[in-house]
C-alpha positions in Angstrom: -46.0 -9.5 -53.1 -46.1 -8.6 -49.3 -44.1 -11.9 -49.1 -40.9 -10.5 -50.9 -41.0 -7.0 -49.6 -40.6 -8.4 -45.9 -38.4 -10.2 -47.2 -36.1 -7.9 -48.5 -36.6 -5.6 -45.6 -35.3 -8.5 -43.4 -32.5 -8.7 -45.8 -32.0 -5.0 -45.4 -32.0 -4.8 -41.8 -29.5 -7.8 -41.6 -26.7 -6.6 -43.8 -27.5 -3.2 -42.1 -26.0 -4.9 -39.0 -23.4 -7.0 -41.0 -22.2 -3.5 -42.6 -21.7 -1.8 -39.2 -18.2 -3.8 -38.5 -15.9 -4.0 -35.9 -15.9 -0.5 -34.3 -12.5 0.5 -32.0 -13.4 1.2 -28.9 -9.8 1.7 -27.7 -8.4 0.0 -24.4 -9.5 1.3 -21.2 -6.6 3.4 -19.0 -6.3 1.1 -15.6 -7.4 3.4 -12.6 -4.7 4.6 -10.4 -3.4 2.0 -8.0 -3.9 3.5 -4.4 -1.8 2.0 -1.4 -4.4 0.2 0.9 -4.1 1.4 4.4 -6.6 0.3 7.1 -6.7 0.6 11.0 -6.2 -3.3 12.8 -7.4 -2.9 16.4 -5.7 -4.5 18.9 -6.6 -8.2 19.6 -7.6 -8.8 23.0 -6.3 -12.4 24.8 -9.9 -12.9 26.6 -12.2 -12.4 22.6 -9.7 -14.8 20.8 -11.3 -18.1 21.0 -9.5 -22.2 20.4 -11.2 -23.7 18.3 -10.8 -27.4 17.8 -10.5 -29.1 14.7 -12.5 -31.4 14.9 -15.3 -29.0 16.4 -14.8 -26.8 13.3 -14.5 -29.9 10.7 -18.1 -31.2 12.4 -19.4 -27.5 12.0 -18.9 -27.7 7.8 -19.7 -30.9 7.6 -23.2 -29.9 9.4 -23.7 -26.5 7.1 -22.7 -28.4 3.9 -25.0 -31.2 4.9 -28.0 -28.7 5.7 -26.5 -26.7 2.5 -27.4 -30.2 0.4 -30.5 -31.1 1.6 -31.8 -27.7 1.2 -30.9 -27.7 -2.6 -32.6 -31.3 -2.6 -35.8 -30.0 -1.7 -35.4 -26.9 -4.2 -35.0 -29.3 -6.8 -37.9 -31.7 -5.5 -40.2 -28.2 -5.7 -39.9 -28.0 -9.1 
């Protein structure tokens, strides 16, 4: 008996949900676009570093290897 009565409330409660349909929400109004506008200060000659490209290809392949070990030993933790 208790049996069938859960589950017909388990069939109620499901075609509840099934009954309730595809409800129109509408599409959303985009906001106003707004012109960007920012303030660039002047670049100084004597803060503008060279950098070499070779320096700066050594540099990511440095961070990328620390990057990959780091996720090694994550993944050895667990």
């Amino acid at each position: 008996m208790r049996k069938s009565i859960r589950v017909s409330l388990l069939v109620i409660v499901l075609s509840v949900s099934a009954h309730a349909g595809d409800m129109q929400c509408g599409t959303p109004n985009p906001p106003p676009s707004q012109p960007a506008t920012f303030e660039q200060e002047p670049i100084q000659e004597s803060s503008v570093g060279i950098v070499n490209s070779d320096e700066a290809n050594e540099a990511a392949y440095t961070l990328t290897e620390a990057a990959l070990s780091l996720l090694a030993g994550v993944l050895a933790a667990f």
